[in-house]
N, C-alpha and C positions, 0 to 999 in steps of 0.2 A: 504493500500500500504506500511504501514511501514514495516512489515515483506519482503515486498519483497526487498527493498531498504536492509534492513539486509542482506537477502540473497547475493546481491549485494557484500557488505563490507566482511560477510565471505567467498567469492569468493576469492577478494581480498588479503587477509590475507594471505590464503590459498596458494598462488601464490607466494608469499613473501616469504613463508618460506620451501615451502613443498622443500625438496631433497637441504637442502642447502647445506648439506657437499660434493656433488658432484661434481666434478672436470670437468672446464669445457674445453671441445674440441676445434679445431681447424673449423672453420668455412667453408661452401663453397660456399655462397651466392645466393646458389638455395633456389627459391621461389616457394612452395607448394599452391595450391589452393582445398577447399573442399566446398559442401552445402550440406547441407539436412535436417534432423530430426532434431527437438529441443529436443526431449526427452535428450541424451544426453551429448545437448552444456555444463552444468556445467562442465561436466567429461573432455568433449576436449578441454574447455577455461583453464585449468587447465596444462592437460597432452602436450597440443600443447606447452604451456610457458613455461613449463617444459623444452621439448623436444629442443626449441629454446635458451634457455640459456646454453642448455649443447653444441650446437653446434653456436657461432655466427655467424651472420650475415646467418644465414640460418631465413627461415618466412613461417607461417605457417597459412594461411589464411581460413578461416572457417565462413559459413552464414549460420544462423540456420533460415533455409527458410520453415522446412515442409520435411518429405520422398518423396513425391511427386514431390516436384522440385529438390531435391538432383540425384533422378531417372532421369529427367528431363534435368538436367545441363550435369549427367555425358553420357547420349545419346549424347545430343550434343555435346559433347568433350571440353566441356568448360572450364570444371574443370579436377583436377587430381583424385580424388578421390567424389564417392557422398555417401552419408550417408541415411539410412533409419532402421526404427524399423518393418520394414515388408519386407522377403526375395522378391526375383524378382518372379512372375508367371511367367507361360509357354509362353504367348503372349506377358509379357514386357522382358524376356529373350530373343527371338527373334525377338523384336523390338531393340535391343543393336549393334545390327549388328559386334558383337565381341564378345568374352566369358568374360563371369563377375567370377570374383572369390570373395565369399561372407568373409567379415572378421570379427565376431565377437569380440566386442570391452568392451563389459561389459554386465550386465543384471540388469535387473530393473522389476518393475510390475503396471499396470494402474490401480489405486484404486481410488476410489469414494471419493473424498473431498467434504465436507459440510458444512453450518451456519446453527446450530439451539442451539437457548439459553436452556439451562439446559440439551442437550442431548452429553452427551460426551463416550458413547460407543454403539452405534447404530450397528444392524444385518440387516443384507440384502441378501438377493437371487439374484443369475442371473434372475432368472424371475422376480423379483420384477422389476430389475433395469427397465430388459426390458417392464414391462410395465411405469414406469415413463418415460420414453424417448417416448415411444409409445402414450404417452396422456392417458393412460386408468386409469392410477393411479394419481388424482390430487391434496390431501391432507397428507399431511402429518398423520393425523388422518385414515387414510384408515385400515378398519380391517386387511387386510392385513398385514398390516408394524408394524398395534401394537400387533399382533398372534406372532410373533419372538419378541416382545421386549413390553413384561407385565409389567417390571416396570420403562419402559421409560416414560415422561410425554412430548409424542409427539403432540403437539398444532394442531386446527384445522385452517391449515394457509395451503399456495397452495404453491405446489413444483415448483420449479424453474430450471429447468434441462437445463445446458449450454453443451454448444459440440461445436466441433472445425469447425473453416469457412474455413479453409487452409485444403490442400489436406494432409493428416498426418497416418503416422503408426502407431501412438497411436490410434487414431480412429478404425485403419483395426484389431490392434490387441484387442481393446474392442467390435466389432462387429463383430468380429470372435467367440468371447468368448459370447457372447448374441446369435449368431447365434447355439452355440451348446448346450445351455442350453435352448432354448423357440424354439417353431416349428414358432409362431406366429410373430416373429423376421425374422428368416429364411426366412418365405416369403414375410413379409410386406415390410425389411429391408435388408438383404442380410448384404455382409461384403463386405468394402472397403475403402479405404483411402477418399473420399468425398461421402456424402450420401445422400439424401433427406430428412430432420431428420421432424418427425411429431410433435414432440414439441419441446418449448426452446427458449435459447436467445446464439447466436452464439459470441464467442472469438477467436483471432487468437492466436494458440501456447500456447504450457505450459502453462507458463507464463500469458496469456491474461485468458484462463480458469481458474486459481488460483486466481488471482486480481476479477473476477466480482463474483466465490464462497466468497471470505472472503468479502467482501463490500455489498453481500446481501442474507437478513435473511431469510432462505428460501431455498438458494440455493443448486445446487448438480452439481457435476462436475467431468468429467474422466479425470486424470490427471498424468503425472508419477511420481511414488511411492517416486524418489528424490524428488522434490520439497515439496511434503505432509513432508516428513520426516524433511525434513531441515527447515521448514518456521511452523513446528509444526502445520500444518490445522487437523483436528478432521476429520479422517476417516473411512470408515464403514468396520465394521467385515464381510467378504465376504464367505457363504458356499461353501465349497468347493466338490468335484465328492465322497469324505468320507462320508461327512454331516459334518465337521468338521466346525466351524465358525472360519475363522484362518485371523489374520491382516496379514499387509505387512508390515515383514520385514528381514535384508537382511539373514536371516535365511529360515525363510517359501520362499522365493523369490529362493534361492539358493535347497532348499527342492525338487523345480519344474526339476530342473536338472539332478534327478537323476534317467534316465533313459540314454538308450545307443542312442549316438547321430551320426547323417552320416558321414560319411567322406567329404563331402562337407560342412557341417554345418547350412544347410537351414533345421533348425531344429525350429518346435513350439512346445512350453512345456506348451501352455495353456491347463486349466483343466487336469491337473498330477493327474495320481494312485495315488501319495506319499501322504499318509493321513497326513502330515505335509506339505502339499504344498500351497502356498498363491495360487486363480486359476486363475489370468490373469498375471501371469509371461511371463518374455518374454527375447529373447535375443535382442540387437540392435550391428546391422552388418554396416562398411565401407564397400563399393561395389567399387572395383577400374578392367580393362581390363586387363586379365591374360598378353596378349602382348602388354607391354610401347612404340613400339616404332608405333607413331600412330603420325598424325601434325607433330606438331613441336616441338614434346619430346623430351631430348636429354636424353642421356645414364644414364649424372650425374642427372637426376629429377627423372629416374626409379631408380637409386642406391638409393639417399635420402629416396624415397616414400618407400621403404621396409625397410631399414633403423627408419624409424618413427612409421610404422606396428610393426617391434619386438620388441618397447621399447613400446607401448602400452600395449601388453600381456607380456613384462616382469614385475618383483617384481617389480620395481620402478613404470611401469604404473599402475599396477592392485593396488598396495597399494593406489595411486591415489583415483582411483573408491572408495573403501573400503570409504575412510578420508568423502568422499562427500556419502555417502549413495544410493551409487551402489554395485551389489552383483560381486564382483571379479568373474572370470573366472574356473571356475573348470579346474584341472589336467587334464581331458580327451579333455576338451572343448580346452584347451591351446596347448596340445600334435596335436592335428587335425589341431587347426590354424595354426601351424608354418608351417605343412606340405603342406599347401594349402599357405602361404607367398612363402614359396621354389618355387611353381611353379611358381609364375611371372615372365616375360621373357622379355627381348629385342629382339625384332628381332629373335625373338629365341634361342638366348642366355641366360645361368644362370646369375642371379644377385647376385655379393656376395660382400659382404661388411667388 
């Protein structure tokens, strides 16, 4: 747990100093609410304090619950905004009972965190993964796993594979990614934000998957690529749709991006062409109602909320993501967001700030 308490502190830090020379505004004591996805809380517990010091008495409240309650909270109009690392499908977009407009907020990748003594550059396959989650794979020693890695001295000790207990888009976007690399995944397991998992020992959140991978020998854990990066856990080289064995990081991660993305932006860039591509990259989107004036909204909480949207994709947000081991937003990716912010409405009115 000490690296994660670090973690903690360089949070902290981070907070303290990041964008000091910026000159801070006048305040308007609107009070913002968001939940969702933990993947990533680092980047928003950062950029929200950010955003709140340049504007006081403005508050920016954020509960990293899971993509699944984020979806969840912002149905029920609870919050202003809800957060997930998996775009809305066809049946939770018409369950919204309003139009969602997706906002891409940063990118990241879900890589495979691990404890094993003396193994500090480990290769692994989508299939492999998927049969370790599946139970078919249960030693570390398995021909398999030492057929990619001949001069690792992988011990004959039993895997330990953790997965998430909370409804989560780091999940849906690693069983999407399993789902498109093994048929046997596909049908045993399907992709989705909560799943019936056939092996393992369950953690809630990031955070709870990282803590029971470093505390046991053995272990293996899908986790987002921030926290591996920052908290230094030993993770696995992952083949990619080249055959390329390519780590995560915010290069290969960013790698995944470049292809031509929608104009809406419910774009997945798992398993990328780009032979430099890390293959479980991913975008993570704020979902907020293109129309704010909904309850008991009032005008000044939908100017704020778009207001808080372009300092996220601007240089100061995106430099943010960058400092914490998020892959900043591509030019095309940022050009498409802002056009999709323009569209949020009051009452049908533009929102201009």
């Amino acid at each position: 747990m000490q690296r994660i308490f670090q973690f903690l502190l360089l949070l902290l830090l981070l907070i303290s100093c990041n964008n000091s020379t910026d000159v801070e505004k006048s305040g308007s004591g609107t009070t913002l609410s968001g939940a969702g996805a933990t993947f990533p809380y680092p980047y928003y517990n950062i950029v929200f304090r950010d955003y709140m010091r340049l504007n006081s008495g403005m508050t920016v409240n954020y509960g990293a619950i899971g993509s699944g309650g984020g979806i969840r909270s912002l149905r029920d109009r609870s919050v202003h905004f809800g957060a997930s690392d998996a775009f809305l499908n066809s049946k939770e977009i018409e369950s919204m009972k309003g139009e969602v407009i997706h906002v891409p907020t940063c990118m990241g990748g879900v890589v495979m965190a691990y404890t094993l003594k003396g193994v500090d550059s480990l290769r692994l396959t989508g299939p492999l993964v998927a049969d370790i989650y599946l139970g078919n794979i249960r030693k570390w020693n398995d021909p398999k796993i030492r057929a990619i890695n001949p001069d690792m001295p992988l011990p004959d000790l039993d895997i330990t594979p953790v997965y998430r207990s909370d409804g989560s888009g780091t999940t849906y976007n690693f069983s999407e990614y399993l789902s498109m690399v093994s048929s046997e995944w596909g049908t045993v397991m399907g992709k989705g934000k909560a799943l019936k998992w056939e092996a393992g020992i369950a953690a809630k959140g990031n955070p709870g998957v990282a803590g029971i991978v470093q505390q046991t020998e053995g272990a293996i854990g899908y986790i987002g690529s921030e926290y591996a990066l920052t908290l230094k856990l030993p993770v696995a080289k992952l083949r990619n749709k080249a055959g390329n064995y390519v780590e995560a990081t915010l290069q290969t991660i960013s790698s995944a991006a470049n292809v031509e993305l929608p104009d809406d932006m419910r774009a997945s860039i798992i398993d990328s062409d780009d032979p430099n591509a890390y293959p479980i990259s991913i975008f993570t989107w704020i979902l907020v109602y293109k129309d704010q004036q909904y309850g008991n909204r009032t005008k000044k909480e939908a100017e704020t909320l778009v207001d808080l949207l372009n300092y996220m994709i601007s240089d100061a947000g995106q430099k943010v993501a960058a400092q914490i081991n998020y892959a900043p937003l591509s030019a095309q990716a940022i050009e498409k967001t802002r056009r999709l912010i323009g569209e949020i409405r009051y009452g049908g009115e533009e929102i201009h700030n």
